[in-house]
C-alpha positions in Angstrom: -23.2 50.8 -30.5 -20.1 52.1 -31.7 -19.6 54.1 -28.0 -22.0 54.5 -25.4 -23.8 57.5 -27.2 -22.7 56.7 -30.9 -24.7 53.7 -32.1 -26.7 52.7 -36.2 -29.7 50.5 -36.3 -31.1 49.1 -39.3 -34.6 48.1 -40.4 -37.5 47.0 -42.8 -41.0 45.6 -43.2 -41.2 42.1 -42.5 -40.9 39.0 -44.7 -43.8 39.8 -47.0 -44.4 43.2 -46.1 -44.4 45.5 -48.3 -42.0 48.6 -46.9 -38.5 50.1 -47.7 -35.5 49.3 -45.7 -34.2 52.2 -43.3 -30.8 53.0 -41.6 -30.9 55.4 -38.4 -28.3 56.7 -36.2 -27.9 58.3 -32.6 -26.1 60.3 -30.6 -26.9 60.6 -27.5 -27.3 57.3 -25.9 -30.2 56.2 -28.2 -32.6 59.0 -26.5 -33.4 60.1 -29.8 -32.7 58.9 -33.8 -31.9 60.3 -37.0 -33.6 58.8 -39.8 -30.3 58.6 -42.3 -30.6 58.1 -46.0 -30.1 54.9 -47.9 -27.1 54.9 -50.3 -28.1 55.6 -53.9 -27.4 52.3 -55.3 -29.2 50.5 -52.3 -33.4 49.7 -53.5 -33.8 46.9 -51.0 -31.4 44.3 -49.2 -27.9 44.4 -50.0 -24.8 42.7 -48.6 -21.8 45.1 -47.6 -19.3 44.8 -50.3 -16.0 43.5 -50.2 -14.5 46.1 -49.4 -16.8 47.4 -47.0 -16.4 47.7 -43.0 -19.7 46.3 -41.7 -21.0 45.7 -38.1 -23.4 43.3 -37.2 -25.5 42.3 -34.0 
């Protein structure tokens, strides 16, 4: 969580599933999330580049 109501999650299918990765973000303390969209060069698992901020958990 970036604050206590500002926080991103990401997900996907698992190893083997077949499914399209997904970014959402909330808020309001994670009471509810917004299904954001994927960047248009992103069609499955990417790294951040270089030059990218990136969080991780």
């Amino acid at each position: 969580m970036l604050s206590t109501q500002v926080g991103y999650a990401v997900g996907g299918p698992s190893w083997g599933i077949t499914g399209s990765p997904y970014i959402v973000k909330t808020t309001n303390g994670g009471v509810d999330w917004l299904e954001l969209p994927l960047p248009p060069a992103m069609g499955g698992w990417q790294g951040p580049s270089p030059a990218a901020r990136s969080w991780s958990a």
